[in-house]
Biopython code that builds the backbone (N, CA, C, O; Angstrom):
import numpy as np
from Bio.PDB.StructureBuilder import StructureBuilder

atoms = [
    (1, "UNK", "N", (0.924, -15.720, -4.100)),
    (1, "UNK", "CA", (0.484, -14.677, -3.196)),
    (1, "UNK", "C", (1.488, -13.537, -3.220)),
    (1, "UNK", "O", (2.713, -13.629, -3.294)),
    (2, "UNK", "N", (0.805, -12.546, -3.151)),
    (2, "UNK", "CA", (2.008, -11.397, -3.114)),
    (2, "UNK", "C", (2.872, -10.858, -1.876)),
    (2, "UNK", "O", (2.135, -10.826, -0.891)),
    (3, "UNK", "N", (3.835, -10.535, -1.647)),
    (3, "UNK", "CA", (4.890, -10.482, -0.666)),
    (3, "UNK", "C", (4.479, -8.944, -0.759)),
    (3, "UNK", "O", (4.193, -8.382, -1.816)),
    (4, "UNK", "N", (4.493, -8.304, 0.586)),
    (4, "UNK", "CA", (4.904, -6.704, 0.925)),
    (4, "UNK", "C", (6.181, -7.011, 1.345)),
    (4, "UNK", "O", (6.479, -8.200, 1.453)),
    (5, "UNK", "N", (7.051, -6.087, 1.621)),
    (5, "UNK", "CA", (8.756, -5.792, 2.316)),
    (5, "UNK", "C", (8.465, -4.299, 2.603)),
    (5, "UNK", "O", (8.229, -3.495, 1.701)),
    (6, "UNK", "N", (8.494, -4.010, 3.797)),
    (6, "UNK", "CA", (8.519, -2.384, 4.019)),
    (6, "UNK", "C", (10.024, -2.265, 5.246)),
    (6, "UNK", "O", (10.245, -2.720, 6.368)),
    (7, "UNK", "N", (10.776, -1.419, 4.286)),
    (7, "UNK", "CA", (12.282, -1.278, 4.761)),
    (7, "UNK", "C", (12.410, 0.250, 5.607)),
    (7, "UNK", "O", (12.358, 1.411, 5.199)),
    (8, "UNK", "N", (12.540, -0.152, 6.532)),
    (8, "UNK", "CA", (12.001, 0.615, 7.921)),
    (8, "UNK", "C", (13.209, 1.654, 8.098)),
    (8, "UNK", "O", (14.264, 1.060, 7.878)),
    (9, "UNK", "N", (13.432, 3.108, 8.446)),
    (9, "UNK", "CA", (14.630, 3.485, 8.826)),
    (9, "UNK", "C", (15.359, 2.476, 9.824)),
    (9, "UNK", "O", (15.140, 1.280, 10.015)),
    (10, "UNK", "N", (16.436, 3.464, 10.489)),
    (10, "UNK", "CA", (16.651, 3.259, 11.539)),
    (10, "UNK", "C", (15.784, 3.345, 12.916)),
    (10, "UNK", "O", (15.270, 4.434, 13.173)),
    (11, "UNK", "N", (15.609, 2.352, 13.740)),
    (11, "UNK", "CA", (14.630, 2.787, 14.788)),
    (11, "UNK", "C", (15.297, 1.785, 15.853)),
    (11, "UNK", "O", (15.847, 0.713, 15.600)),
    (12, "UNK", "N", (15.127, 2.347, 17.013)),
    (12, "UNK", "CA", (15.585, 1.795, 18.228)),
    (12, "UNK", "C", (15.113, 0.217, 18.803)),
    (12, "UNK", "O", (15.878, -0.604, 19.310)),
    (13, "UNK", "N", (13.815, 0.068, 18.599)),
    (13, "UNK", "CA", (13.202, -1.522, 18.522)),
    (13, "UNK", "C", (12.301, -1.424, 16.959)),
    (13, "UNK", "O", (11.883, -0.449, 16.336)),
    (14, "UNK", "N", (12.233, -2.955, 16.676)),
    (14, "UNK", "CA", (11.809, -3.634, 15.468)),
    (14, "UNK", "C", (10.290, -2.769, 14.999)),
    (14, "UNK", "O", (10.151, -2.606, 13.787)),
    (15, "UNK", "N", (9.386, -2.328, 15.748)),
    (15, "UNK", "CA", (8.448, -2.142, 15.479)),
    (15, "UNK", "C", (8.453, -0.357, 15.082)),
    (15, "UNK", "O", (7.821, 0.032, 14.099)),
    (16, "UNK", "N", (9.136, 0.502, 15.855)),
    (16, "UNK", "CA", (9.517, 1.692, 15.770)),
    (16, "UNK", "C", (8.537, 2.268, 16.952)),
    (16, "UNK", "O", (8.230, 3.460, 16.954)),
    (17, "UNK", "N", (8.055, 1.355, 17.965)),
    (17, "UNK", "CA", (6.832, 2.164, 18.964)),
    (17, "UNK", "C", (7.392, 2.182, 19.965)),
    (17, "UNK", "O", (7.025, 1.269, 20.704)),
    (18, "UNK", "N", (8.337, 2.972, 20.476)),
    (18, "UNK", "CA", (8.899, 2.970, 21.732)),
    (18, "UNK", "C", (9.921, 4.369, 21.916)),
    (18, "UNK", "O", (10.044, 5.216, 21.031)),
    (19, "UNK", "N", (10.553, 4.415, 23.121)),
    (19, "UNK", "CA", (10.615, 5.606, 23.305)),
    (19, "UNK", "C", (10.142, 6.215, 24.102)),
    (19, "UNK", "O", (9.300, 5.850, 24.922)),
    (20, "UNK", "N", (10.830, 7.674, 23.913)),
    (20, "UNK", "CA", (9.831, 9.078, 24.706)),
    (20, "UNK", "C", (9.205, 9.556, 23.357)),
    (20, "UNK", "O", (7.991, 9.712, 23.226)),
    (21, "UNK", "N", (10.011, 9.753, 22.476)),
    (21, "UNK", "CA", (9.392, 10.477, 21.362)),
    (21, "UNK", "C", (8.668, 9.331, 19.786)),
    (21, "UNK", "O", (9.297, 9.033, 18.771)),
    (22, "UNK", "N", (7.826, 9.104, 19.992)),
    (22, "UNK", "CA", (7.137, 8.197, 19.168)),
    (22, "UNK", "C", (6.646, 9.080, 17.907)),
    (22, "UNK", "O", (6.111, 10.174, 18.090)),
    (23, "UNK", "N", (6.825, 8.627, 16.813)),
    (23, "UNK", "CA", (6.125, 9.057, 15.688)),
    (23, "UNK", "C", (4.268, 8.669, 15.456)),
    (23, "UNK", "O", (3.732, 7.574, 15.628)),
    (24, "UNK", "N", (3.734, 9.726, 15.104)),
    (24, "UNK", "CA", (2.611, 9.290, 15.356)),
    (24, "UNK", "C", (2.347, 7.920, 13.759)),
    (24, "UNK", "O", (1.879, 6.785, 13.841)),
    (25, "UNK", "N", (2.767, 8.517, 12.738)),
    (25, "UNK", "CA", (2.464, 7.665, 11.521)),
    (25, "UNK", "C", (3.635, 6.281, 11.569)),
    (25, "UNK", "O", (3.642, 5.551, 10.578)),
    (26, "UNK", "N", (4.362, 6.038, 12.446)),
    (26, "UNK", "CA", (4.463, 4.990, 12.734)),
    (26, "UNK", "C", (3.914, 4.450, 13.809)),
    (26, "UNK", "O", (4.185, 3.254, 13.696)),
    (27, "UNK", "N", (3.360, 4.584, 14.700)),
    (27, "UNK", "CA", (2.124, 4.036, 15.415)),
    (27, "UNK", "C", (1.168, 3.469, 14.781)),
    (27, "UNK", "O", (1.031, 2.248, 14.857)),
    (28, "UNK", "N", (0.332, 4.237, 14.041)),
    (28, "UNK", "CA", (-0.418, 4.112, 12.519)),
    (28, "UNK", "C", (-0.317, 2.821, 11.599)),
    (28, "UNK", "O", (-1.174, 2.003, 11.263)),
    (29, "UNK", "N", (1.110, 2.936, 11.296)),
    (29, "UNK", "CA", (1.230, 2.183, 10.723)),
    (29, "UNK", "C", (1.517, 0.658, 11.440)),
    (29, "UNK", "O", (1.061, -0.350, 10.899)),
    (30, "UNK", "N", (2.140, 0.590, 12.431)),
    (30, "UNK", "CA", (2.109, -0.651, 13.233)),
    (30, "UNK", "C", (0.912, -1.413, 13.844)),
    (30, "UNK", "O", (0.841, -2.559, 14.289)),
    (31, "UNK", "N", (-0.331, -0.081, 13.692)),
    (31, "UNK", "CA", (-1.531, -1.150, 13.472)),
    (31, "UNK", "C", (-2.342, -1.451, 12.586)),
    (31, "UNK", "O", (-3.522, -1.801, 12.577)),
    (32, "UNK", "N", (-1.310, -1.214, 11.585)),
    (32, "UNK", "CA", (-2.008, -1.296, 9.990)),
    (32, "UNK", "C", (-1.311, -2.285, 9.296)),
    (32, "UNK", "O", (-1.646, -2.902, 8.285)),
    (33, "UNK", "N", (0.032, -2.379, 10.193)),
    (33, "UNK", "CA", (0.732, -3.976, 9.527)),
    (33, "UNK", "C", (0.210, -5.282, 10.602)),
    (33, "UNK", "O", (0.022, -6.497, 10.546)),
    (34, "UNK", "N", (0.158, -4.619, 11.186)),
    (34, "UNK", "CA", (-0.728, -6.102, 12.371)),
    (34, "UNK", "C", (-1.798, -6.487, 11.696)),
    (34, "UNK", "O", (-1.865, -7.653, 11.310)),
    (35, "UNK", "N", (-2.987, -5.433, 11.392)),
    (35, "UNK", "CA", (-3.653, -5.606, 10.822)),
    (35, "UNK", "C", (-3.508, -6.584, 9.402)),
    (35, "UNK", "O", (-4.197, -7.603, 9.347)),
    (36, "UNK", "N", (-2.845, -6.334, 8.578)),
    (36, "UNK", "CA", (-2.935, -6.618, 7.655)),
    (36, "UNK", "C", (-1.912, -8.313, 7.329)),
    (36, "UNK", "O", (-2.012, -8.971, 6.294)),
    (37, "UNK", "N", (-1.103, -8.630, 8.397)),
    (37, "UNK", "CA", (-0.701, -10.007, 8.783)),
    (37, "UNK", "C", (-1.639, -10.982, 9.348)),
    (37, "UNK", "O", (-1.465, -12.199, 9.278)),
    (38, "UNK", "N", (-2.765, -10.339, 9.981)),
    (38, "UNK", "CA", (-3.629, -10.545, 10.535)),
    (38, "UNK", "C", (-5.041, -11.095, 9.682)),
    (38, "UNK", "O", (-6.049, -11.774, 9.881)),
    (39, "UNK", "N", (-4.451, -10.400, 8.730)),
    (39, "UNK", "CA", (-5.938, -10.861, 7.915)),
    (39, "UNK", "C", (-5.118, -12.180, 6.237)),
    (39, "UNK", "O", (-5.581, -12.673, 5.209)),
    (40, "UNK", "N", (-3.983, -12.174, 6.840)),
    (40, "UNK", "CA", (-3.326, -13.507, 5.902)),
    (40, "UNK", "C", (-2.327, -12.571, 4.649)),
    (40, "UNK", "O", (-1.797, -12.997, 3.623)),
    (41, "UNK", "N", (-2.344, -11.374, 5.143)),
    (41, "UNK", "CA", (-1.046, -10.866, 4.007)),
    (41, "UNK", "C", (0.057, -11.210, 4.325)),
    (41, "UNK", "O", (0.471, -11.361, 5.474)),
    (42, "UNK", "N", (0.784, -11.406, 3.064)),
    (42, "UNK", "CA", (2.579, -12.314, 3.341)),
    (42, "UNK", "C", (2.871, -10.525, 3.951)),
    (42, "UNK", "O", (2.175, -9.660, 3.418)),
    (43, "UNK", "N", (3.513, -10.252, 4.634)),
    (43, "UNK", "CA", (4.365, -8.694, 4.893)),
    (43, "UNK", "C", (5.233, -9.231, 5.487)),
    (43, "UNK", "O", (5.023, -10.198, 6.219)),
    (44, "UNK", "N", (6.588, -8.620, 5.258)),
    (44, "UNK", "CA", (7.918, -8.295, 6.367)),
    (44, "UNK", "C", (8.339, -7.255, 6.469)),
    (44, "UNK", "O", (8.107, -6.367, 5.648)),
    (45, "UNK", "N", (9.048, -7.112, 7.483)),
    (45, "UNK", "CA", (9.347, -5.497, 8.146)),
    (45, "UNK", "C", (10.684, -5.628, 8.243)),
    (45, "UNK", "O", (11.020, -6.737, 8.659)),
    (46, "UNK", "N", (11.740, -4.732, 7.958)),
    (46, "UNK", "CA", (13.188, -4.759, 7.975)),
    (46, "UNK", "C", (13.826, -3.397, 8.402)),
    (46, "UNK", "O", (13.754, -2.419, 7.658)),
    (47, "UNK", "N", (14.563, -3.346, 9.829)),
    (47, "UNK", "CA", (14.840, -2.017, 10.663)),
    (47, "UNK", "C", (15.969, -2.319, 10.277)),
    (47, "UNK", "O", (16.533, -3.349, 10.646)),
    (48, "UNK", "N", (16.619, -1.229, 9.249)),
    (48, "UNK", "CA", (18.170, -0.526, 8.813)),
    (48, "UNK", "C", (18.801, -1.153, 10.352)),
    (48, "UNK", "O", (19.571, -2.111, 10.281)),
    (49, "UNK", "N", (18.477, -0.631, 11.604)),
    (49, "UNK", "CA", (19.506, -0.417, 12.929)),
    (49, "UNK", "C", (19.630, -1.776, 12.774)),
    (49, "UNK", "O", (20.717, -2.029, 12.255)),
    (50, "UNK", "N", (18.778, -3.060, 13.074)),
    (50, "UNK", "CA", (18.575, -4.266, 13.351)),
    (50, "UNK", "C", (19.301, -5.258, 12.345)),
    (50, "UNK", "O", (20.151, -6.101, 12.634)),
    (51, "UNK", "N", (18.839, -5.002, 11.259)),
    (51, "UNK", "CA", (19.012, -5.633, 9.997)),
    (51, "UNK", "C", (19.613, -5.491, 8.450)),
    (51, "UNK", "O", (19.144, -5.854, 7.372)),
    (52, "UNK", "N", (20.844, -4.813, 8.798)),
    (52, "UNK", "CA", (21.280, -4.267, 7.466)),
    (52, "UNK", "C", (21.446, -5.217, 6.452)),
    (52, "UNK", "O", (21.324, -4.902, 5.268)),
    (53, "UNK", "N", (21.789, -6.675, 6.919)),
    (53, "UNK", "CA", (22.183, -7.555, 5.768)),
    (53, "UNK", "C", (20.956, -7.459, 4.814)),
    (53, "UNK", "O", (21.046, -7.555, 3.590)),
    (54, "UNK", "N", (19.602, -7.226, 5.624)),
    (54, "UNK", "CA", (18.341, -7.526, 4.593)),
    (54, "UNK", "C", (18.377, -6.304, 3.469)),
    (54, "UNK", "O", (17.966, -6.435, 2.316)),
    (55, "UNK", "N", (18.759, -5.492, 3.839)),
    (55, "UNK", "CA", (18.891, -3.888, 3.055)),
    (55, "UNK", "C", (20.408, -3.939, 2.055)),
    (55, "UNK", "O", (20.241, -3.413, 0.955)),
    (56, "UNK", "N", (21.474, -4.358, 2.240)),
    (56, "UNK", "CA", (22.619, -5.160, 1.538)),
    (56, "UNK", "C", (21.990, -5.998, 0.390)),
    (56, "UNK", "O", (22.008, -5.748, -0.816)),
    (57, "UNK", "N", (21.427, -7.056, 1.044)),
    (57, "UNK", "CA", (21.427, -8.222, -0.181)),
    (57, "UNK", "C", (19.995, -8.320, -0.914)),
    (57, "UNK", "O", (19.579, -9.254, -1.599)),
    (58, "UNK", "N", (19.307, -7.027, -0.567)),
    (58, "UNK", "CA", (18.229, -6.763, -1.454)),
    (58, "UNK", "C", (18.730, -5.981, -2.758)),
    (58, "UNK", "O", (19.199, -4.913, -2.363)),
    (59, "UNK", "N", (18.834, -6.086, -4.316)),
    (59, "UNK", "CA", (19.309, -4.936, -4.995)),
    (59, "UNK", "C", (18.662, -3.877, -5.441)),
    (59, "UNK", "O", (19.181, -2.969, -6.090)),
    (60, "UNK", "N", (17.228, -3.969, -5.030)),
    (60, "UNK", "CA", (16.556, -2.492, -4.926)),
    (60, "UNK", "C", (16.869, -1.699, -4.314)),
    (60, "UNK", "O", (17.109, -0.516, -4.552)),
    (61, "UNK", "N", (16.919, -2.645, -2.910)),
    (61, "UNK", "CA", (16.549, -1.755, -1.979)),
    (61, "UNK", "C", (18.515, -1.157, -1.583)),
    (61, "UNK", "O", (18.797, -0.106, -1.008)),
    (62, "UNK", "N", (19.120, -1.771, -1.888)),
    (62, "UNK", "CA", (20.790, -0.902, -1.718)),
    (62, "UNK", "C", (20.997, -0.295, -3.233)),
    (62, "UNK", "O", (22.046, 0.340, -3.343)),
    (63, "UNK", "N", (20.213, -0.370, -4.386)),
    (63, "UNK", "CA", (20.483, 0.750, -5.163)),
    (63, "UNK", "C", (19.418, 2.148, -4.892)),
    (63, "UNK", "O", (19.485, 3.058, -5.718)),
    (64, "UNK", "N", (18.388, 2.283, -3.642)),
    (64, "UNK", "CA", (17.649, 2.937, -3.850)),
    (64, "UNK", "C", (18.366, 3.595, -2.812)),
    (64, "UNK", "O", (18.238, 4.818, -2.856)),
    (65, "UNK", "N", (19.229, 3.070, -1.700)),
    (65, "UNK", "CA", (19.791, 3.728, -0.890)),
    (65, "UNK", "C", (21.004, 4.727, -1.175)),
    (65, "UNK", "O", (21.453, 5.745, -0.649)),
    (66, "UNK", "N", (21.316, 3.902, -2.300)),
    (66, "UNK", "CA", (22.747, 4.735, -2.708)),
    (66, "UNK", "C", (22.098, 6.177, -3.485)),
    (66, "UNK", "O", (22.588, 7.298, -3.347)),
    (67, "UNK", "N", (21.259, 5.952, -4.064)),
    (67, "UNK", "CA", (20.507, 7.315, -4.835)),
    (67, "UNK", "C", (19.895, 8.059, -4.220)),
    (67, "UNK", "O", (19.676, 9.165, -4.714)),
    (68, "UNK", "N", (19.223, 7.632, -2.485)),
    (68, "UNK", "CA", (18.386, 8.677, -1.793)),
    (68, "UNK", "C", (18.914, 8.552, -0.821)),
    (68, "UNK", "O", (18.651, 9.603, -0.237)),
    (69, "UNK", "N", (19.876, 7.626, 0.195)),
    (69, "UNK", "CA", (20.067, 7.560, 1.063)),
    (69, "UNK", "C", (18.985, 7.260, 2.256)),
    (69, "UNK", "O", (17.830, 7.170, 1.840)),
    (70, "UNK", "N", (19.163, 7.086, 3.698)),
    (70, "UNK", "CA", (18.237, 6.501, 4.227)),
    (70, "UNK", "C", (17.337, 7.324, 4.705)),
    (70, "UNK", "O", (16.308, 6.931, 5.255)),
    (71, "UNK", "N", (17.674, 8.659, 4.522)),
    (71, "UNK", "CA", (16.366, 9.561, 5.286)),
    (71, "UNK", "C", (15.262, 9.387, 3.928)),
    (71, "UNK", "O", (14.162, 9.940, 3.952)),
    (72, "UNK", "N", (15.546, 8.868, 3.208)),
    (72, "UNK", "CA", (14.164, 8.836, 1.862)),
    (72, "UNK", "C", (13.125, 7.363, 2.593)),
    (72, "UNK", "O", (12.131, 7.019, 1.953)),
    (73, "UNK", "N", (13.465, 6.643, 3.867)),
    (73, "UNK", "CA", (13.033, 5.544, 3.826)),
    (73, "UNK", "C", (12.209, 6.172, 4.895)),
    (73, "UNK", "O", (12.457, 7.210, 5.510)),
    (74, "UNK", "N", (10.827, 5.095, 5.060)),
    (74, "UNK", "CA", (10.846, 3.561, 4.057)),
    (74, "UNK", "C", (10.053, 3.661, 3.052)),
    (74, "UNK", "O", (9.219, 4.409, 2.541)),
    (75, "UNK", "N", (10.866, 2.112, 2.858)),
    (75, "UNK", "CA", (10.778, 1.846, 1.441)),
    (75, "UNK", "C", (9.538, 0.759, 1.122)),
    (75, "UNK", "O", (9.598, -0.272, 1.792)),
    (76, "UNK", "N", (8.846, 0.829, 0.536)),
    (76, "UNK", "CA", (7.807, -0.817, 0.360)),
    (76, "UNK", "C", (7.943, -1.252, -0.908)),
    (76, "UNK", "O", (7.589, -0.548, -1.853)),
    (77, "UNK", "N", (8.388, -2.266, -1.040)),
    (77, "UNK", "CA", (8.765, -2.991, -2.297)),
    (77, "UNK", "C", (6.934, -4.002, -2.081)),
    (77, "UNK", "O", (6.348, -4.384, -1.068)),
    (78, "UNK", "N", (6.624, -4.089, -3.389)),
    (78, "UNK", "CA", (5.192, -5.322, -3.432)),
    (78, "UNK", "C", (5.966, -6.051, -4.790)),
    (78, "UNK", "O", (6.036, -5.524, -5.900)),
    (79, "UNK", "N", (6.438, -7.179, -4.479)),
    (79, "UNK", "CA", (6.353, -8.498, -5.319)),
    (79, "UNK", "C", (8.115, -8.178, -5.624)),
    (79, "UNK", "O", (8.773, -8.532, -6.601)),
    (80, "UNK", "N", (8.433, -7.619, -4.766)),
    (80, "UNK", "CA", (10.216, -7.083, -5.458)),
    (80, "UNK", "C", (10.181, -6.044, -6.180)),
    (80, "UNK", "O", (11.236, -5.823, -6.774)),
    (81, "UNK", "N", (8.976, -4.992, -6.428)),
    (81, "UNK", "CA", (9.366, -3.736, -6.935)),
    (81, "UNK", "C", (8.922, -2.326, -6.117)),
    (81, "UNK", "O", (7.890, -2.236, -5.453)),
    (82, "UNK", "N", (9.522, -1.669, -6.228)),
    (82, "UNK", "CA", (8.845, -0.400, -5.347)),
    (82, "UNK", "C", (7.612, 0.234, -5.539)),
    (82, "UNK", "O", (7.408, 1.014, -6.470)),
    (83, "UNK", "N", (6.830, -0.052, -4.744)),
    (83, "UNK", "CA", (6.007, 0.917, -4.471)),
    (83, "UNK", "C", (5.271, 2.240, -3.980)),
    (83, "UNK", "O", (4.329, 2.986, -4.249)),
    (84, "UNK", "N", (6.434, 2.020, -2.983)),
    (84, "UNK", "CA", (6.134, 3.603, -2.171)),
    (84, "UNK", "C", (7.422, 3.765, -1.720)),
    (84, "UNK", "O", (8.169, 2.787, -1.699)),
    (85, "UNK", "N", (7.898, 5.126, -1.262)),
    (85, "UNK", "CA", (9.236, 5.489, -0.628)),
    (85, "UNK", "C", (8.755, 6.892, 0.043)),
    (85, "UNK", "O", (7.908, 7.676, -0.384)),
    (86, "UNK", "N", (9.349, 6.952, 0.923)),
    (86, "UNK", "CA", (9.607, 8.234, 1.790)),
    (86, "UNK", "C", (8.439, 8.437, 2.914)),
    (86, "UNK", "O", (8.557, 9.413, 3.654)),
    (87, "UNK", "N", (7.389, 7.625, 3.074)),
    (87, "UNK", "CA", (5.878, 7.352, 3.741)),
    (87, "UNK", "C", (5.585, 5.852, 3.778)),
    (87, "UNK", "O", (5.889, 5.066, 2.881)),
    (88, "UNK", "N", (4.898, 5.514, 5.033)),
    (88, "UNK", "CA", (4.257, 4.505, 5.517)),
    (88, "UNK", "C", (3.351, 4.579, 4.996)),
    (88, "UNK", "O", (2.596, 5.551, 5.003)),
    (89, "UNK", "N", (3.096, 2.723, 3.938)),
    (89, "UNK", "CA", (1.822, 3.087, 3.266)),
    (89, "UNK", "C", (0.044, 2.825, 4.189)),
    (89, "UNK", "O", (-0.142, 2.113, 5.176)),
    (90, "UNK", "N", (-0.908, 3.589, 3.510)),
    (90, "UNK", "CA", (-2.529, 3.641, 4.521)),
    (90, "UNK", "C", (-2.809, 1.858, 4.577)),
    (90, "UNK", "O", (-2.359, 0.932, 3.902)),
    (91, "UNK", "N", (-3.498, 1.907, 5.401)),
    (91, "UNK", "CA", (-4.511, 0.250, 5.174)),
    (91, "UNK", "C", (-4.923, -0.042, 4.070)),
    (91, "UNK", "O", (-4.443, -1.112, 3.696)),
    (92, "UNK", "N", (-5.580, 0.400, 3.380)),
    (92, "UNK", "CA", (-6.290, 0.947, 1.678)),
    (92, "UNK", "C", (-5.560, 0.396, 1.243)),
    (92, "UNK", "O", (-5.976, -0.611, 0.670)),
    (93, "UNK", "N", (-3.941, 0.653, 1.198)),
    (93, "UNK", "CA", (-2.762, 0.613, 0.212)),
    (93, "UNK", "C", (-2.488, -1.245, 0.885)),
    (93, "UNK", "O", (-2.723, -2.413, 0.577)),
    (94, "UNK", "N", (-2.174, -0.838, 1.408)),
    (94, "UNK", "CA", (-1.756, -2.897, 1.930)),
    (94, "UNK", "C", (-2.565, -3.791, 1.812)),
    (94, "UNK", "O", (-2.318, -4.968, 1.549)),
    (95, "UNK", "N", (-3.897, -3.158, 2.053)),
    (95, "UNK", "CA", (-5.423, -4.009, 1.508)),
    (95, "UNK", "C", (-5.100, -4.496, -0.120)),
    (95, "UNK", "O", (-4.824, -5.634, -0.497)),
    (96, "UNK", "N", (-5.214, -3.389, -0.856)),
    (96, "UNK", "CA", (-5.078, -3.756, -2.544)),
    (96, "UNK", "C", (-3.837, -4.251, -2.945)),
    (96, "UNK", "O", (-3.460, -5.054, -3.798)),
    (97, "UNK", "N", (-3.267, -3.506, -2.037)),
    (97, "UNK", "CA", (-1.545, -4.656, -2.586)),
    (97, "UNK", "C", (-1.509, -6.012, -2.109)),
    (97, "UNK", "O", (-0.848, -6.818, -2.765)),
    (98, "UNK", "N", (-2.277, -6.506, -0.783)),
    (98, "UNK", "CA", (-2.279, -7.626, -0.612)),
    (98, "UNK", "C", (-3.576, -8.429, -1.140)),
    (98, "UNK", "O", (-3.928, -9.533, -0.724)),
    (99, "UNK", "N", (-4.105, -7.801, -1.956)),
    (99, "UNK", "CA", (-5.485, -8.572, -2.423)),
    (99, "UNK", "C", (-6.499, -8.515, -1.282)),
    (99, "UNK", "O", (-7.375, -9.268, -1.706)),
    (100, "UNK", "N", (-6.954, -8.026, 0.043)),
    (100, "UNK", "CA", (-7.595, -7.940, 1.025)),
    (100, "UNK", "C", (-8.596, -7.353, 0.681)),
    (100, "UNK", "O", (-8.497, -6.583, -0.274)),
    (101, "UNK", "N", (-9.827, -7.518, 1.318)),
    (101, "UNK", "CA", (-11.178, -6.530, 1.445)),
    (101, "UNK", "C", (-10.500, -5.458, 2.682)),
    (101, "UNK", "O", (-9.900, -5.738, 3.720)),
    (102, "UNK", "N", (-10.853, -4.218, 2.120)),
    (102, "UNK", "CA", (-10.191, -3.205, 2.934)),
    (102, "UNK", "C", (-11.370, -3.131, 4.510)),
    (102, "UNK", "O", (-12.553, -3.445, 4.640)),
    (103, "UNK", "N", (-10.495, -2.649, 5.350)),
    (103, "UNK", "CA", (-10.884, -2.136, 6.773)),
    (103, "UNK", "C", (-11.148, -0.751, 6.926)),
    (103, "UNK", "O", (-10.749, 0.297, 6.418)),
    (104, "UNK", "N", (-11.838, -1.053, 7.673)),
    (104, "UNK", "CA", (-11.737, 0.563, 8.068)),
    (104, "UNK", "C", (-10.416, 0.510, 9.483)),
    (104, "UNK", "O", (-10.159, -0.412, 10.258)),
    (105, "UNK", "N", (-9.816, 1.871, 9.370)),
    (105, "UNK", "CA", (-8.358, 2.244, 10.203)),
    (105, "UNK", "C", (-9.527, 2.368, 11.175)),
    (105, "UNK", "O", (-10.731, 2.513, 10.963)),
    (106, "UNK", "N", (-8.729, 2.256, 12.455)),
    (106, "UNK", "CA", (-8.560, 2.139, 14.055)),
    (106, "UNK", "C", (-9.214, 3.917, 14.018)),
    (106, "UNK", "O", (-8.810, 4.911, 13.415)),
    (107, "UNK", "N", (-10.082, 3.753, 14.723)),
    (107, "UNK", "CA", (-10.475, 5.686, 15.366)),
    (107, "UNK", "C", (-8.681, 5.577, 15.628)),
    (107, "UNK", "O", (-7.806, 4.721, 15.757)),
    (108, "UNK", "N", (-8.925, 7.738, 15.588)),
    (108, "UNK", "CA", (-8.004, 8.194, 15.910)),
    (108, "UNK", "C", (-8.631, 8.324, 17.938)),
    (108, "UNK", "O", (-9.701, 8.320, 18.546)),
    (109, "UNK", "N", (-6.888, 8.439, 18.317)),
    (109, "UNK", "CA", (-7.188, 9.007, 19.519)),
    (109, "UNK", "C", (-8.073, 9.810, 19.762)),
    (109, "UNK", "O", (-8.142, 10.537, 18.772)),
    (110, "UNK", "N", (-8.917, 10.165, 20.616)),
    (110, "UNK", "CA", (-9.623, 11.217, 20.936)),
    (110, "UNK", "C", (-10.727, 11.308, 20.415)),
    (110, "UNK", "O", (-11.213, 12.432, 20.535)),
    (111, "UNK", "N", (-11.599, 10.274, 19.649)),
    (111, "UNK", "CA", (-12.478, 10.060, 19.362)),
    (111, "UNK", "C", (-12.289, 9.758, 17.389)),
    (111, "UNK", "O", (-11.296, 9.613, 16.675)),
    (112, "UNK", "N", (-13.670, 9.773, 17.126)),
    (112, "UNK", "CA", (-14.140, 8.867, 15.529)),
    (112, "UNK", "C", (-14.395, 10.065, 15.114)),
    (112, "UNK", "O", (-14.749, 9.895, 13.948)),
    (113, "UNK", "N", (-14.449, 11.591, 15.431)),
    (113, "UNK", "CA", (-14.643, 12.484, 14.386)),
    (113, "UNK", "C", (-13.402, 12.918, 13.433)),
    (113, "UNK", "O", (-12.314, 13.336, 13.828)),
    (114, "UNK", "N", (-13.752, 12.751, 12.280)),
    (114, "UNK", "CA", (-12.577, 13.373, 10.878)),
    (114, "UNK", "C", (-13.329, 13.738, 9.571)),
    (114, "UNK", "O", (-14.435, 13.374, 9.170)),
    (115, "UNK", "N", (-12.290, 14.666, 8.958)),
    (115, "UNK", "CA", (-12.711, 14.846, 7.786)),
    (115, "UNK", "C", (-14.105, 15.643, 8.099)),
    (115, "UNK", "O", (-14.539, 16.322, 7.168)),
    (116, "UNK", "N", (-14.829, 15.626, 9.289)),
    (116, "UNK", "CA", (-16.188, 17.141, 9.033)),
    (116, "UNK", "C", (-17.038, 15.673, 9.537)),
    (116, "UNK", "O", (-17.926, 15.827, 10.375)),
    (117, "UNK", "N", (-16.851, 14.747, 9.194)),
    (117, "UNK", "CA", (-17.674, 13.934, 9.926)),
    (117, "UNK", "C", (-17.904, 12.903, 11.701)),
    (117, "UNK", "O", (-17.115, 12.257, 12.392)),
    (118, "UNK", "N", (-18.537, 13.047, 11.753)),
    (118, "UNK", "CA", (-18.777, 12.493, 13.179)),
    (118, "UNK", "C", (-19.805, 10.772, 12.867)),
    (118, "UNK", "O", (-20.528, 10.496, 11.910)),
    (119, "UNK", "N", (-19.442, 9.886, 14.156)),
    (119, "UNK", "CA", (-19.930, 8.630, 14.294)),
    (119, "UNK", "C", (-21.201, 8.975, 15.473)),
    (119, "UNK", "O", (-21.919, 8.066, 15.890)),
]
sb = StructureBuilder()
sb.init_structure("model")
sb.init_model(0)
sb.init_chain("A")
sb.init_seg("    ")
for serial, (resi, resn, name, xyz) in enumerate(atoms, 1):
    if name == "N":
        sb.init_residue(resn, " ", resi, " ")
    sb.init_atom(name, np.array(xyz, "f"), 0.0, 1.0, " ", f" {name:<3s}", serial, name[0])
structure = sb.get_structure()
């Protein structure tokens, strides 16, 4: 089965949803990794603040730091190699990387209209 690893900046709690000032694409994405644990994908999540040894004794992921440093993160390694850097990857993306039948994402706040279309 294939492993996700998505190597999280620094963030104040594990998930990155807290705060006064919340990122909206990590919101996004925290219900797109629920989601996707949820439906039997291996994923782990690793917060720089929380967890540096995991970011240390990975050698991707501390040679990718030394070359971009941590504002390039995160990072998603699939199977131990990189896949994405600098963006939280869509549902779409964790669906096919984890072998999943894709979902449709959560309406946005404020209703199901996007893209010119309406529900």
């Amino acid at each position: 089965m294939t492993t996700i690893q998505v190597f999280d900046p620094a963030m104040c709690c594990s998930s990155g949803v807290c705060g006064a000032d919340v990122d909206e694409a990590v919101v996004a994405f925290a219900a797109d990794f629920a989601w996707a644990r949820e439906a039997g994908a291996r994923i782990e999540r690793f917060n720089l603040a929380q967890q540096p040894t995991a970011f240390a004794a990975n050698t991707a992921v501390a040679g990718f730091l030394q070359r971009s440093g941590s504002q390039a993160l995160p990072l998603i390694l699939v199977d131990g190699e990189v896949a994405l850097a600098g963006r939280y990857p869509k549902r779409d993306e964790l669906a096919r990387w984890a072998g999943l039948a894709a979902a449709p994402a959560p309406a946005a706040a404020g209703g199901c209209c996007s893209g010119g279309r309406c529900c």
